[in-house]
N, C-alpha and C positions, 0 to 999 in steps of 0.2 A: 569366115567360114572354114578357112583352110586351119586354122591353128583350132579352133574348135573340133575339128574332124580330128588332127591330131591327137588331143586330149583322150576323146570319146574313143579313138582305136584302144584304149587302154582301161576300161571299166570292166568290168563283171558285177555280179550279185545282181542284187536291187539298183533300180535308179527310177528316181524322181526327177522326168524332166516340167519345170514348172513356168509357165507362161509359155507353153510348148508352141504359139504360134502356127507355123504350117504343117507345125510336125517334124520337121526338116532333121534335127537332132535328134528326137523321138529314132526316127527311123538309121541316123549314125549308128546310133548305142544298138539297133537291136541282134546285129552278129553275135554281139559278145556280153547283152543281158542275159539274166533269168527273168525278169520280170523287170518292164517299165511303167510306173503310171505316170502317161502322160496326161497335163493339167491344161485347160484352156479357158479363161474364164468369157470372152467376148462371141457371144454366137452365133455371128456374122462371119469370126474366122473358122467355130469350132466347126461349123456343118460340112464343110469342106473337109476340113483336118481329120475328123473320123472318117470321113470315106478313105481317104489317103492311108491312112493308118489301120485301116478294116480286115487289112489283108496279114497283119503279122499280127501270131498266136501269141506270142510272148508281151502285146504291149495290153495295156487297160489305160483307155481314153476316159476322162472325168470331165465333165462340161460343169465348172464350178469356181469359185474362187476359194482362193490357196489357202485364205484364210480359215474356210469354215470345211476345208477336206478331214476326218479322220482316216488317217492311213492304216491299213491293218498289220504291216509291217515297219520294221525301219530301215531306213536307205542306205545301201554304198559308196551312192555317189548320189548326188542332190548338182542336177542342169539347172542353172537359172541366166539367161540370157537377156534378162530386163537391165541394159543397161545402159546407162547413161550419167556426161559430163559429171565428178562429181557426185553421181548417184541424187542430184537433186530434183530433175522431172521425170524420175521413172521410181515404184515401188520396191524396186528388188531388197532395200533396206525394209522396210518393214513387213516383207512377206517371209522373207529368208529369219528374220526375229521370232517371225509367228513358226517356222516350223523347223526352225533346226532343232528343236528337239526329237525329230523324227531321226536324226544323222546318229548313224552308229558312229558307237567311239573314237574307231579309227576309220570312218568314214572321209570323204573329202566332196568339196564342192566345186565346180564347174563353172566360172571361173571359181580360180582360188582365191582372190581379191584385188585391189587396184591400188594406186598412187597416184597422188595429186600432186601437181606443182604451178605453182602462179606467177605471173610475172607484171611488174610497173608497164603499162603504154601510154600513148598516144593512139587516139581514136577520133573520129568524123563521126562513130554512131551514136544516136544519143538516149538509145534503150538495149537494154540487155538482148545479145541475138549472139545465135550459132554460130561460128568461122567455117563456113561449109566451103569457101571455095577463098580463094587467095585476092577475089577483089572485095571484098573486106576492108573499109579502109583502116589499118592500124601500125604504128612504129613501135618495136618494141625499145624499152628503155632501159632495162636490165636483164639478170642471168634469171633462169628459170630457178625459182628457187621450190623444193620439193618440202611443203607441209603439213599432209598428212597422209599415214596408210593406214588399212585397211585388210584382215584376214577375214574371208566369211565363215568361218568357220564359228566363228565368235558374235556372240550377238555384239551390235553395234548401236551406238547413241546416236536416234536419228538428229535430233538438235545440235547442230554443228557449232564453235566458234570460236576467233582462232583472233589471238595476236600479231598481227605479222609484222614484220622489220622486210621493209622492201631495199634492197641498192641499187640506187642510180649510179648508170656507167656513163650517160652521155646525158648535156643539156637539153632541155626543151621542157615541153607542157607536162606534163605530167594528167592525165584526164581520166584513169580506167585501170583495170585488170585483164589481164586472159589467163582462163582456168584451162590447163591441160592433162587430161585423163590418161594414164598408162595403165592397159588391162593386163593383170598376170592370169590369162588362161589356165599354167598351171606354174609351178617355178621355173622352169626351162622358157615357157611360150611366153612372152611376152607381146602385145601388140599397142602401138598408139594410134595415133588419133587417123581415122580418114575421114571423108563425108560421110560415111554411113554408118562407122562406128563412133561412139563419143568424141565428135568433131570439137575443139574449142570453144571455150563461151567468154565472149566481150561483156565485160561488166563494166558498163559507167562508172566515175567515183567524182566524187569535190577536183576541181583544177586550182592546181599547183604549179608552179613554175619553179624547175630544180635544175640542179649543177651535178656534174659527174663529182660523185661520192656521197651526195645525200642519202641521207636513207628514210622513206619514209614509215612511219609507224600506220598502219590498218591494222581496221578491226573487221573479221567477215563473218556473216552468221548466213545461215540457210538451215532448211531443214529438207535433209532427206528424204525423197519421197513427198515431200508436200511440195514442189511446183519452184519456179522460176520466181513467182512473186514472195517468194519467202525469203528472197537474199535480202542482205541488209549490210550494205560498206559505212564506214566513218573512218576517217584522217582522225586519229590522235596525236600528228604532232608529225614535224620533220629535223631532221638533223644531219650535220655532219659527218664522214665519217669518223673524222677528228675527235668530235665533241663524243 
């Protein structure tokens, strides 16, 4: 929240905050908007969130989804706080597709986009789960290696899928991934992972048994916004660093 508040001290014009939740951001931005619509589509939260929000002139509450809003304007700044590991169990990729056309030219979005980095482990879990707290059981087996980013500014290919060359730095099993998410709030803010923000995700793979310098070849595919059950690992193959 603190690097988010950061960001938002610094908006004017228009702004679109979208899956505006409690509001919370809604009400950051409204010192220094002209006009906010804030978006909520779940109406279990929205009933709440307009009352909250009832009381500042400058905002317009929408109890709708983001997909089917026509906005009467175009935004300054575009909030979108749906985020998660990866961007693969939360929507923000496919909503932010559906309306960055509404983003003026030299508009900017909230965050400004992320970076992903994955690393070889060892793991005891034996289904894809959160790293929310450090009893987790997992050994990492190499260097974080960072491959792929992300500007939202840009529409973005939900269908993810990526070759990767893993290095092994020390012996053992080889059994998993963990996928670790850095938020660029804006390019100055940066934050990673805690429990409550895109905590790391243990992804089981094929077991291997490697030497310090292997490297193994993956293959990872997921689709943004469609869920957890949409990843999909394969080992094509391991090697030496030598070789």
């Amino acid at each position: 929240m603190a690097g988010f508040y950061e960001a938002i001290r610094n908006v004017n014009g228009i702004i679109f905050d979208i899956g505006a939740g409690s509001g919370i951001l809604t009400a950051f931005a409204v010192p220094y908007a002209d006009i906010i619509y804030s978006v909520e589509l779940d109406s279990n939260i929205s009933q709440k969130t307009q009352v909250f929000l009832s009381g500042f002139k400058n905002v317009t509450f929408i109890e709708a989804d983001a997909y089917q809003v026509e906005f009467p304007q175009k935004a300054d700044y575009i909030i979108c706080e749906m985020l998660d590991t990866a961007l693969i169990d939360e929507e923000q990729v496919p909503v932010l597709n559906s309306i960055i056309k509404y983003l003026k030219k030299k508009g900017k979005v909230i965050p400004k986009g992320i970076i992903n980095g994955i690393e070889p482990i060892y793991t005891e879990i034996e289904h894809i789960i959160y790293q929310e707290n450090s009893n987790t059981l997992s050994k990492t087996l190499g260097p974080l290696n960072i491959y792929s980013k992300y500007d939202f500014r840009n529409r973005i290919e939900p269908q993810a899928d990526f070759n990767l060359k893993l290095m092994i730095s020390q012996d053992g099993i080889f059994n998993g991934i963990k996928i670790t998410t850095f938020t660029l709030i804006t390019s100055n803010i940066i934050c990673g992972p805690t429990p409550m923000l895109n905590p790391p995700l243990i992804i089981p793979t094929e077991k291997l048994e490697v030497k310090r310098g292997d490297i193994v070849k993956l293959n990872l595919s997921y689709l943004m916004g469609g869920g957890l059950y949409t990843i999909r690992t394969e080992i094509n193959g391991i090697s030496s660093k030598k070789g």
